[in-house]
N, C-alpha and C positions, 0 to 999 in steps of 0.2 A: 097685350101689355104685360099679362104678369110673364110669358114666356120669352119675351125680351130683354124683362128684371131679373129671370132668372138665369138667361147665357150669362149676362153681366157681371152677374156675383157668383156664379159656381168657379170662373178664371181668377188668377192670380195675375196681377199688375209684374210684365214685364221687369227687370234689374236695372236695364238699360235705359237711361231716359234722353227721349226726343225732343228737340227742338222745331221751331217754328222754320228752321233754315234745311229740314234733314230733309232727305230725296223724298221718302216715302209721305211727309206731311205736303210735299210741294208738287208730288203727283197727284193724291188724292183731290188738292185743289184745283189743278188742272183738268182732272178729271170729269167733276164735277163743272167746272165753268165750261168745259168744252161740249156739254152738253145743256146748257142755258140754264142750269140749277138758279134756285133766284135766293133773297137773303144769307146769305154763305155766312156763318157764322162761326169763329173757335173760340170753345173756353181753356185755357189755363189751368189744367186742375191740377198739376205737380205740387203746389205747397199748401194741399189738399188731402189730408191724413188719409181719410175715408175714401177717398175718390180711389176708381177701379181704370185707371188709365191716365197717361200724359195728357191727353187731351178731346175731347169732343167735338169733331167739326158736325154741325147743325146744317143742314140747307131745305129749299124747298121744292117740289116739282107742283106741277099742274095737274100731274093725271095720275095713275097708276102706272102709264105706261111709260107715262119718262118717270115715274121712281126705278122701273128697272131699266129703262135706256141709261140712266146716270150709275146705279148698281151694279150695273153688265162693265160699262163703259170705265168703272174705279178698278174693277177687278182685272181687267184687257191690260191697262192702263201701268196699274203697279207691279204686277207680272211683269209684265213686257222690259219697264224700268228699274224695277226693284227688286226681282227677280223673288216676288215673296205671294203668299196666297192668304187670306182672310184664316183668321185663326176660327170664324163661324160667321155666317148670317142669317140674320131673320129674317122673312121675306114679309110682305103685307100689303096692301092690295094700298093702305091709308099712310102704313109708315114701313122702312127699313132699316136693319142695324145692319151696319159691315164693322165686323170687330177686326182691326187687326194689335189687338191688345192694346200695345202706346197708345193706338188712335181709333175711337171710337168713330163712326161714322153713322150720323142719323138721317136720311132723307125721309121728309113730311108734305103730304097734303097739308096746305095753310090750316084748315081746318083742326087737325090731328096737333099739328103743331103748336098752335093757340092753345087747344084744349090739355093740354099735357106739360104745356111751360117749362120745358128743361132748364132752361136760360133760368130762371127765378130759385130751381132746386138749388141751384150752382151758381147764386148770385155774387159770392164772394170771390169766383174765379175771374180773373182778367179776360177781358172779351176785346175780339177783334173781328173786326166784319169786313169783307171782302166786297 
């Protein structure tokens, strides 16, 4: 956890702000449902002084193994369409970060997920669930 907290806050939030209609926020959800991610979750954090990105998509996997088939599969994914590369990632066996600055990318074991409550840090951001 703290090595996740800490990619997070050593980058500086992107100039450029993303919407919910931009290619690269509409492949990573692709991406992610193309590999059966389950609760797809995005927060809003643009009129969020503090917040370290345009947005946070949340989702869930089943194993460690589809955290990285869904991981492998956002990177393949945006590349391919976006022609962009993860500004870092964390890997973890329970949780992963794919930062690509504007758009944070969290996949969790339910478990991990629960215990960690993103969605509650950032309650005041606009939520949209896929």
């Amino acid at each position: 956890m703290d090595k996740i907290i800490t990619a997070i806050q050593e980058r500086k939030k992107a100039p450029t702000r993303l919407t919910k209609n931009s290619k690269l926020f509409k492949t990573i959800l692709n991406a992610i449902q193309d590999k059966k991610g389950d609760n797809i979750v995005s927060l809003d954090l643009k009129k969020i002084d503090e917040a370290v990105a345009d947005y946070f998509i949340l989702c869930e996997a089943g194993s460690n193994i589809q955290i990285n088939a869904i991981t492998q599969n956002i990177e393949a994914m945006v590349e391919m369409e976006c022609d962009e590369s993860p500004y870092h990632i964390e890997k973890g066996d329970t949780w992963t970060l794919v930062d690509y600055v504007n758009i944070v990318v969290h996949i969790f074991q339910k478990e991990q997920r629960i215990f960690y409550n993103l969605e509650s840090l950032w309650e005041d951001a606009p939520r949209t669930e896929y």
